[in-house]
C-alpha positions as semicolon CSV with decimal commas, in nm:
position;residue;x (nm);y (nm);z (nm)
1;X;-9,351;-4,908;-3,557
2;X;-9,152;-4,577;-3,652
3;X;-9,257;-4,290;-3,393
4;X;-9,425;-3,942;-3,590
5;X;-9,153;-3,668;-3,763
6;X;-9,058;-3,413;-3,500
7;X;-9,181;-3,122;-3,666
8;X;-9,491;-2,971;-3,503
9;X;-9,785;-3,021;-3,767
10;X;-10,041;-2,740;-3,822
11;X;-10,259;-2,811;-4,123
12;X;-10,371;-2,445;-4,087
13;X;-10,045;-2,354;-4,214
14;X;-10,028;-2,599;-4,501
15;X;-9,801;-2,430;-4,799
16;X;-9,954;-2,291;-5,071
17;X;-9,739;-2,151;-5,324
18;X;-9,871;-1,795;-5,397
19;X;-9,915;-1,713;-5,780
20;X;-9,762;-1,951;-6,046
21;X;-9,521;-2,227;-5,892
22;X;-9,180;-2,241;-5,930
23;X;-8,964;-2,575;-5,875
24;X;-8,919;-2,884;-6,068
25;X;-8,841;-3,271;-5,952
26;X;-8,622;-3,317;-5,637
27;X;-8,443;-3,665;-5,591
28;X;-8,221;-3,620;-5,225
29;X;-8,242;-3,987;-5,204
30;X;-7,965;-3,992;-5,542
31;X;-7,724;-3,770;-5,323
32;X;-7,564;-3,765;-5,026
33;X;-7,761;-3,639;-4,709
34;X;-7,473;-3,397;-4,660
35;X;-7,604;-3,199;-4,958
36;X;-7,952;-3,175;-4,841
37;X;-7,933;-2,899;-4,680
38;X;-7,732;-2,659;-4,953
39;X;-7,983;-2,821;-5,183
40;X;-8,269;-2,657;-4,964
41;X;-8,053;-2,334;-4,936
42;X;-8,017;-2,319;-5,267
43;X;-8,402;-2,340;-5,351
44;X;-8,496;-2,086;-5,080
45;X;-8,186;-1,867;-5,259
46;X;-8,364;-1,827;-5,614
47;X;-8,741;-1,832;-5,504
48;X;-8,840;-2,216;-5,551
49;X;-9,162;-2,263;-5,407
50;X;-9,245;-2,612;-5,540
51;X;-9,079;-2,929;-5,596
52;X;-9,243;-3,264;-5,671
53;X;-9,049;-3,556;-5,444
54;X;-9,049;-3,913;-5,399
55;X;-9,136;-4,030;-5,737
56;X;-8,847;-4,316;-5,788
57;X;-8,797;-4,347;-5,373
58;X;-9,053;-4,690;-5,312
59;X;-8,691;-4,931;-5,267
60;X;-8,557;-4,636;-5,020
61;X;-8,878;-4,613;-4,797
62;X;-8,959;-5,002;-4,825
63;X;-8,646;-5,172;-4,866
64;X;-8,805;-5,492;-4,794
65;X;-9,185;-5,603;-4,762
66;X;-9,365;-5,432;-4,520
67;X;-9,155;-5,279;-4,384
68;X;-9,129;-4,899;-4,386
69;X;-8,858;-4,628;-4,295
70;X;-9,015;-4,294;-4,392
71;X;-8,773;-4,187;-4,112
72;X;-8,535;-4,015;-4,393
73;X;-8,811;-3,855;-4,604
74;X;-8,939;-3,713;-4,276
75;X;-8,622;-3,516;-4,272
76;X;-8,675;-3,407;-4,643
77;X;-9,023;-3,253;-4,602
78;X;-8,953;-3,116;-4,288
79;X;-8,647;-2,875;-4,426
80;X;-8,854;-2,797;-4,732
81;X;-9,144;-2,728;-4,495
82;X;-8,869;-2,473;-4,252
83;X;-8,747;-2,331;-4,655
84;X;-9,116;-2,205;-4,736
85;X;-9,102;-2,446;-5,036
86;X;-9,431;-2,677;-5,090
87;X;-9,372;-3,040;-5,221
88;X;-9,603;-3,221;-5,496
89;X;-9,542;-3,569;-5,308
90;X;-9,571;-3,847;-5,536
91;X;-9,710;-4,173;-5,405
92;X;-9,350;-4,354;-5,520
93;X;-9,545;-4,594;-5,739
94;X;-9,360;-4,580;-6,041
95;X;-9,103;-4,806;-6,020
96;X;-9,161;-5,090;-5,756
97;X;-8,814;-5,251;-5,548
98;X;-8,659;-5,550;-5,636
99;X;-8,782;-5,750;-5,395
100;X;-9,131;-5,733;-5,533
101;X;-9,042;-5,922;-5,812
102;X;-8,838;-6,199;-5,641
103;X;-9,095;-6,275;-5,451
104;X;-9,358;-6,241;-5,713
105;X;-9,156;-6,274;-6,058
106;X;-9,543;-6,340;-6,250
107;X;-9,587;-5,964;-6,130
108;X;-9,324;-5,882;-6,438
109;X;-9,488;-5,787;-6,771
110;X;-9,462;-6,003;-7,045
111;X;-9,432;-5,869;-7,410
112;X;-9,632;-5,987;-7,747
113;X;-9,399;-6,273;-7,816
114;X;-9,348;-6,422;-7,468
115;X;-9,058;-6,265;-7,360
116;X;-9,037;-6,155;-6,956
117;X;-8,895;-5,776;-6,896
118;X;-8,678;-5,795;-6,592
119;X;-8,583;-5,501;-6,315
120;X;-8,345;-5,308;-6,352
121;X;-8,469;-5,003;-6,539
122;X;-8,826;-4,895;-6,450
123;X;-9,203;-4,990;-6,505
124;X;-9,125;-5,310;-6,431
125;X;-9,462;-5,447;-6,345
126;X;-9,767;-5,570;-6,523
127;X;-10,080;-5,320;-6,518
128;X;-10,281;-5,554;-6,419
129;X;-10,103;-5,766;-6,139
130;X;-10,317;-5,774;-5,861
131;X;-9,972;-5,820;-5,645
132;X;-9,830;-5,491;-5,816
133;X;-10,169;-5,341;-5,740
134;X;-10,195;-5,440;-5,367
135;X;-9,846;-5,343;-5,243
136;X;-9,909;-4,988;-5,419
137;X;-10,203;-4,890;-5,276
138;X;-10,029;-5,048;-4,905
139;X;-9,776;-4,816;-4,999
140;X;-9,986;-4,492;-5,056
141;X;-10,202;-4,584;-4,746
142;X;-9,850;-4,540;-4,506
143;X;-9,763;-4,252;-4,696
144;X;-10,064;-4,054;-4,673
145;X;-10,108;-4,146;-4,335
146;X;-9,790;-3,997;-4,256
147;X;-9,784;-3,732;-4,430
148;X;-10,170;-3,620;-4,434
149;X;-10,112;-3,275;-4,201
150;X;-9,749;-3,209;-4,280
151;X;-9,721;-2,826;-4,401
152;X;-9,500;-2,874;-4,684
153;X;-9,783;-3,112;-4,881
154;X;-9,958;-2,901;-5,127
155;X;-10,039;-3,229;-5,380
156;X;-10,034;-3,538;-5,472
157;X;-9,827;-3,661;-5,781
158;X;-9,983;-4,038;-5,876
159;X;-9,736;-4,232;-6,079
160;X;-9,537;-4,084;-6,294
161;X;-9,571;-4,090;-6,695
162;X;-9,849;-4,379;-6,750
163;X;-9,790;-4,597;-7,047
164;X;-9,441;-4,500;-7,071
165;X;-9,201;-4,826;-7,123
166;X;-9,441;-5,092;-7,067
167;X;-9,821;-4,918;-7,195
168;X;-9,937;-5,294;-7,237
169;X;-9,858;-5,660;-7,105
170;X;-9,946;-6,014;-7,283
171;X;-9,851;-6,235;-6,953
172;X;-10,134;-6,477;-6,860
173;X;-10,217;-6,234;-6,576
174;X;-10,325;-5,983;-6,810
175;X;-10,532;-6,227;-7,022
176;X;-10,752;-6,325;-6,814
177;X;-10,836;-5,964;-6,712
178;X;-10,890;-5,894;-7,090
179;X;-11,115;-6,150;-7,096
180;X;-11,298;-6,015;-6,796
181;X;-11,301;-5,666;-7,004
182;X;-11,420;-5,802;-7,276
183;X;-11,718;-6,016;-7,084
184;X;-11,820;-5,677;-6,909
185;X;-11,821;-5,500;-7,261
186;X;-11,995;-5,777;-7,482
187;X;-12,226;-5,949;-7,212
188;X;-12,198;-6,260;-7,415
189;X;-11,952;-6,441;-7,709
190;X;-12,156;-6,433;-7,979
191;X;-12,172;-6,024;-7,929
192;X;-11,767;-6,013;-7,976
193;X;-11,762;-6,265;-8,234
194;X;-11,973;-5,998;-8,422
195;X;-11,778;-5,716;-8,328
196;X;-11,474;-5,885;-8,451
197;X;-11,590;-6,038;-8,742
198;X;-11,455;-6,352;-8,651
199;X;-11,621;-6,529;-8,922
200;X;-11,286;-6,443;-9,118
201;X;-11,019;-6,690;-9,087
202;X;-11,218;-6,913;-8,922
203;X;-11,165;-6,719;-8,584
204;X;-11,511;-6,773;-8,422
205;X;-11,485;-6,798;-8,080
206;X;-11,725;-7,071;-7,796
207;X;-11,611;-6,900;-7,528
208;X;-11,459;-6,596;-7,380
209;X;-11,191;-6,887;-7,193
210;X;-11,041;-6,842;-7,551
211;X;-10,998;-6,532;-7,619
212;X;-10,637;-6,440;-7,557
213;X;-10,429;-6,076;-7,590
214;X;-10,318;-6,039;-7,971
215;X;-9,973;-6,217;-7,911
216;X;-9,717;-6,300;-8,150
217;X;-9,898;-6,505;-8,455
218;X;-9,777;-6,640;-8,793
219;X;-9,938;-6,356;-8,978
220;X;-10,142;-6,050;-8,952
221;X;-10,349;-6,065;-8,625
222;X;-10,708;-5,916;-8,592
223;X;-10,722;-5,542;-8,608
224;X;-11,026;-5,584;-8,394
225;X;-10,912;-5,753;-8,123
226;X;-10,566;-5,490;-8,099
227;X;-10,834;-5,248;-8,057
228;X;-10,999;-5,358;-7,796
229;X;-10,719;-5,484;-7,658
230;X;-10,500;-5,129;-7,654
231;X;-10,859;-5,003;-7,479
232;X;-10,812;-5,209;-7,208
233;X;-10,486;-5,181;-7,171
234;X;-10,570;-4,795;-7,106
235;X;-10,800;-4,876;-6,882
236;X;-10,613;-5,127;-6,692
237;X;-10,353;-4,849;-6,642
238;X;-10,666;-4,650;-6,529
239;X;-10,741;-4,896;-6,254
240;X;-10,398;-4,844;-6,134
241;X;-10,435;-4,478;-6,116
242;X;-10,792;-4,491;-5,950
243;X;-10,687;-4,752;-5,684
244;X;-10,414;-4,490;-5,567
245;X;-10,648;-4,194;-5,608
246;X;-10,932;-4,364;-5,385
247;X;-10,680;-4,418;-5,112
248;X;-10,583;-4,045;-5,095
249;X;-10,945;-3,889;-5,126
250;X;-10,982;-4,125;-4,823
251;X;-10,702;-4,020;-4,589
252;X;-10,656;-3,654;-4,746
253;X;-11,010;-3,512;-4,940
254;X;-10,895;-3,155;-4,892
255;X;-10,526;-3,223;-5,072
256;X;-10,546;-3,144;-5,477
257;X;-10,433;-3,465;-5,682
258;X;-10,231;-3,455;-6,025
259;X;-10,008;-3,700;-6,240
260;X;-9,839;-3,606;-6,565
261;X;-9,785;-3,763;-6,927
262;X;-9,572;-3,821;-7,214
263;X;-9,803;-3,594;-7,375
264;X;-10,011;-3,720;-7,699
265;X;-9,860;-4,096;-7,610
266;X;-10,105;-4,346;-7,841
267;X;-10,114;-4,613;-7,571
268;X;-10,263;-4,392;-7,340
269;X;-10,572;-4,203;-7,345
270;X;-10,452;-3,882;-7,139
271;X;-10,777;-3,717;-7,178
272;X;-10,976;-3,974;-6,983
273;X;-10,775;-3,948;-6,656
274;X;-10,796;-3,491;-6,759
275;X;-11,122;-3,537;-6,844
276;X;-11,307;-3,777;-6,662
277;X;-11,138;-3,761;-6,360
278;X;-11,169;-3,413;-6,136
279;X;-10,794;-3,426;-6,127
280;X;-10,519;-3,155;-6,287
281;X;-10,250;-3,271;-6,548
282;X;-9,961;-3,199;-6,702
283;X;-9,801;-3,308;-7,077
284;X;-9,462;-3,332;-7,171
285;X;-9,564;-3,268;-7,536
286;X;-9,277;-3,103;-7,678
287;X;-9,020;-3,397;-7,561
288;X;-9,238;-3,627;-7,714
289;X;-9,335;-3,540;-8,053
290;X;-8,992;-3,344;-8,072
291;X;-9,105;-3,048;-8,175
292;X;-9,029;-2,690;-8,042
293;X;-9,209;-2,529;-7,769
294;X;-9,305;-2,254;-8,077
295;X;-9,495;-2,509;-8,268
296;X;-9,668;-2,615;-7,963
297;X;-9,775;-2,233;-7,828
298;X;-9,882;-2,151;-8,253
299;X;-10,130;-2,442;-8,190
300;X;-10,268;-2,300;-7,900
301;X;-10,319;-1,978;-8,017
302;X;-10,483;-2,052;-8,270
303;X;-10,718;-2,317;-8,128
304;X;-10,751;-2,078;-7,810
305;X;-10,874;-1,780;-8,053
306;X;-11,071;-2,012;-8,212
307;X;-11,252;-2,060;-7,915
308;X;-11,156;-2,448;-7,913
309;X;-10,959;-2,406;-7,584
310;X;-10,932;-2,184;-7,320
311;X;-10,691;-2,111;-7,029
312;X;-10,785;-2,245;-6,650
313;X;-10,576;-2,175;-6,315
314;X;-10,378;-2,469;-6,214
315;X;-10,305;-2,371;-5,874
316;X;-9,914;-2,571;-5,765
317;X;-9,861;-2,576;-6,192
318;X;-9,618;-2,336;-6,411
319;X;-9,751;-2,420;-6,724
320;X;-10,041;-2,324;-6,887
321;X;-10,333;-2,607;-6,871
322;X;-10,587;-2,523;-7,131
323;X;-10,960;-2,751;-7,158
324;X;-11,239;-2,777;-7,403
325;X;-11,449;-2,519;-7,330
326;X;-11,855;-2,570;-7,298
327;X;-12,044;-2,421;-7,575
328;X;-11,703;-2,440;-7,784
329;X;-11,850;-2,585;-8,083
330;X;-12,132;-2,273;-8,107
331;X;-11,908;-2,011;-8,053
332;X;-11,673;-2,122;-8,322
333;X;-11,977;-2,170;-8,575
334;X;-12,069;-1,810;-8,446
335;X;-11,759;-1,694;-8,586
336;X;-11,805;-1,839;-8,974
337;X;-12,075;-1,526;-8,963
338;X;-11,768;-1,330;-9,135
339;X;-11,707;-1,574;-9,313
340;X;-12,085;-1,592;-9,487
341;X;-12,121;-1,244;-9,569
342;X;-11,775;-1,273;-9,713
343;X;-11,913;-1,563;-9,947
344;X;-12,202;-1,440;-10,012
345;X;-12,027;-1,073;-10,117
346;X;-11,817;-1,279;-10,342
347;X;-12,178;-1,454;-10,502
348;X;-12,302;-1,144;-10,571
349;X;-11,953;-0,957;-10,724
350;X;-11,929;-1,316;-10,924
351;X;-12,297;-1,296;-11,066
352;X;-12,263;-0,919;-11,167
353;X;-11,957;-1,043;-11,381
354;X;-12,135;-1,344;-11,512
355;X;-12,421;-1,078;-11,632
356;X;-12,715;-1,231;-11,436
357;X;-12,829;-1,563;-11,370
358;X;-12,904;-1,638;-11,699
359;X;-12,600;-1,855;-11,817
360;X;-12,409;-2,159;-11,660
361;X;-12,159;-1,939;-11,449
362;X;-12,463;-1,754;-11,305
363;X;-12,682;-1,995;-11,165
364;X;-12,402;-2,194;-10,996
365;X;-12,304;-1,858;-10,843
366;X;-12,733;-1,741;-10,802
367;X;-12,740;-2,072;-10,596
368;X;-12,423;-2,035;-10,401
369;X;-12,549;-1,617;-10,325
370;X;-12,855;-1,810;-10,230
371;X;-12,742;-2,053;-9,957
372;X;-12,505;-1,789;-9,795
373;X;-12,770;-1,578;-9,737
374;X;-13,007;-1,851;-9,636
375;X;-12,710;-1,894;-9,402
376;X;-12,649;-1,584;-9,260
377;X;-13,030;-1,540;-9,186
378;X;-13,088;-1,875;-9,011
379;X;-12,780;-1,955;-8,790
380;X;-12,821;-1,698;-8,544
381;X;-13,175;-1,795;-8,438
382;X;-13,016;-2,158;-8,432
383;X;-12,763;-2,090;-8,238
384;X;-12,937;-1,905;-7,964
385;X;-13,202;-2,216;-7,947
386;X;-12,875;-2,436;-7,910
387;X;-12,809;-2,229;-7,604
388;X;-13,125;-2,194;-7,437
389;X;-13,145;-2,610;-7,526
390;X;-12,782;-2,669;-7,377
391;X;-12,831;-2,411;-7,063
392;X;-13,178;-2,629;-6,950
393;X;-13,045;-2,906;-7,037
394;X;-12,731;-2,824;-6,818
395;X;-12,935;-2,668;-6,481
396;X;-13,167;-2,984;-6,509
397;X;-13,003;-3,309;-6,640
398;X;-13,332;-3,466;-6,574
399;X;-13,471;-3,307;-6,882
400;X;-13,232;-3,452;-7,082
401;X;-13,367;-3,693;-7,317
C-alpha cells in the first residue's frame, strides 16, 4: 500500500482558475523528470492556469495488474498545485497497458470482417468488454480516491475522444451485448423482424440467439440492422463513459466532470453525453471536418443571432460552449414577423401592378396578400399561448400530458 502525497491537502483551497482558463494537455510522463520542474516554471511564467493531465498515463500508474504507483503523479499535481495552475485530471482510460490484453486478448476489438486490432497504438479495447470495463472503473476508483481533496483538481476529464479509432467492434463479446440491446429495445423477435423487414431475403429471424453485428457478408447487408447496430454501438461507448462518471460523483460530487470529441464524428452521438448528461464538453470541430476556425465562428453567428444557440459559462474551458436554447424555436418564428409584412408589402405593390384582383396574376397575388396578413394577425397570439403552455408545462411537469 503506497503511503498519501506529502503535500498538506485543504479542499478549502481547491484551484479555481479565475475568468477564462488558460493551458492545454500536459504529458510529464513523455519527458524526463528533470524537466518537470522548468516545465512548471514555464507555465507559471506566461499565466497558465489549467492543464488537463494523465490522459495516456494508465501503463505508467499501473504497470502491471493491480498494482498502482501514483507515487510519480503525486509529484506532478503537487508542483502544479505550489505553481497556482489547476489540472483537468483525466481518469487515464483511454488507452489501457499492455498487459491487459495479454492477459485478456478477447478484450481486443474485432473489426467487420474478423480481423483482431492489436496494441500498440491506442483504443485498443472493445466497448463492450466487461474486462476493459472493470479494470477502468478499478482504475478511476484509486485515482479519485487519491486525488479527491488535492488543491490542484479543478475537473475531471473522462476518456478522451470517444469513437475515435475503434467507434464500433464485431468480436463475439460485442454480439451478444447487441443482442441484449436489441431484446431491451424490441421486447420480443417478431417486433425486430418487423422493424427490419426481414421478410426480404429471406432474413426472418426465431430468435434473438441469431441475430449477429452486420459483419462482413457476400453482398449488401441490412441497412436496418447497421442502424441499430451504429445506435448501440453509441451507446455501448455511453456505458463506458457512465460507469466512470458514477464512480466520480461517488468519491468527488462537488468536482465538475467533462470529456471532449472529435467534434461532429458520425459514430458518435456527442449530443447525448452534452445533452443528456449534466456534464460540460468540448469539440474539436475544426480538425475534423477540416475547415477553418472562420467557417466554424460564421455558423455560430448566424445560428446564435438566429436565436438557435446561445453562449453559456464553462467555468475551467477557453472556448466558447454554446446550447440549444429553451423557447428557441418561438423566438426564431417571432422573428419571420419582418419577414410577413415584407411579403405581404410585396402582395399588395404586386396586385396594384396586376390592376386588381381581377385577372390570373391578381388573384394568385390577392391570395398570397391574404395569407400574410392572416399571418401577421394570428402568430403573435399563438406564440404567446405557446409560452404560457411551455412555462406551466415547465413549473409543473405533472401537467404535462
Amino acid at each position: 500500500m503506497q503511503q498519501a502525497h506529502a503535500v498538506t491537502i485543504d479542499a478549502r483551497r481547491r484551484l479555481r482558475p479565475a475568468g477564462i482558463a488558460f493551458g492545454g494537455d500536459y504529458n510529464p510522463e513523455q519527458w524526463p523528470e528533470e524537466v518537470w520542474a522548468e516545465d512548471v516554471a514555464l507555465m507559471k511564467e506566461v499565466g497558465v492556469s489549467l492543464v488537463t493531465a494523465g490522459i495516456f498515463s494508465w501503463a505508467k500508474v499501473e504497470p502491471r495488474p493491480g498494482e498502482f504507483d501514483f507515487t510519480w503523479f503525486d509529484r506532478v499535481m503537487d508542483s502544479l498545485a505550489g505553481a497556482g495552475v489547476a489540472v483537468c485530471l483525466a481518469t487515464m482510460t483511454a488507452s489501457p497497458p499492455p498487459w491487459l490484453s495479454r492477459l485478456h486478448p478477447h478484450n481486443l476489438p474485432e473489426t467487420a470482417d474478423g480481423r483482431r486490432l492489436w496494441p500498440g497504438g491506442r483504443r485498443h479495447y472493445c466497448p463492450s468488454s466487461g474486462v476493459y470495463r472493470g479494470h477502468a472503473t478499478r482504475l478511476v476508483e484509486r485515482l479519485a480516491t487519491r486525488y479527491a481533496g488535492h488543491p490542484a483538481l479543478a475537473m475531471w476529464h473522462i476518456g478522451n475522444e470517444y469513437g475515435c479509432h475503434t467507434p464500433m467492434c464485431w468480436c463475439e463479446e460485442s454480439a451478444a451485448d447487441f443482442r441484449r440491446w436489441l431484446s431491451d429495445r424490441y421486447g420480443d423477435i417478431e417486433a425486430l423482424n418487423d422493424a427490419w423487414s426481414t421478410a426480404f431475403w429471406s432474413q426472418g429471424y426465431d430468435s434473438f440467439d441469431e441475430v449477429l453485428p452486420p459483419r462482413l457478408a457476400p453482398t449488401f447487408p441490412s441497412p436496418a440492422q447497421q442502424l441499430d447496430f451504429s445506435r448501440f454501438s453509441d451507446n455501448a461507448l455511453l456505458e463506458c463513459y457512465l460507469a466512470e462518471k458514477e464512480v466520480l460523483r461517488r468519491i468527488t460530487p462537488d468536482v465538475p466532470v467533462t470529456t471532449n470529441f472529435i467534434g461532429v464524428h458520425k459514430p458518435v452521438d456527442a449530443f447525448r453525453l452534452f445533452s443528456q448528461q449534466e456534464t460540460m464538453t468540448a469539440a474539436d470541430l475544426c480538425e475534423e471536418l477540416q475547415i477553418s476556425s472562420g467557417a466554424v465562428s460564421g455558423a455560430v453567428k448566424q445560428l446564435t443571432q438566429s436565436g438557435l444557440l446561445e453562449r453559456v459559462p464553462a467555468p475551467g474551458s477557453r472556448r466558447d460552449h454554446h446550447r440549444f436554447p429553451d423557447g428557441a424555436w418561438a423566438r426564431l418564428m417571432s422573428q419571420q414577423n419582418q419577414l410577413l409584412s415584407t411579403m405581404s408589402e410585396v402582395a399588395e405593390q404586386g396586385l396594384a401592378a396586376a390592376d386588381g384582383p381581377s385577372t390570373p396574376a391578381g388573384r394568385r397575388l390577392a391570395e398570397m396578400g391574404d395569407f400574410y396578413a392572416f399571418m401577421l394577425r394570428e402568430l403573435p397570439p399563438l406564440i404567446g399561448r405557446w409560452h404560457t403552455d411551455f412555462t406551466a408545462k415547465r413549473d409543473d411537469p405533472a401537467a404535462s400530458p
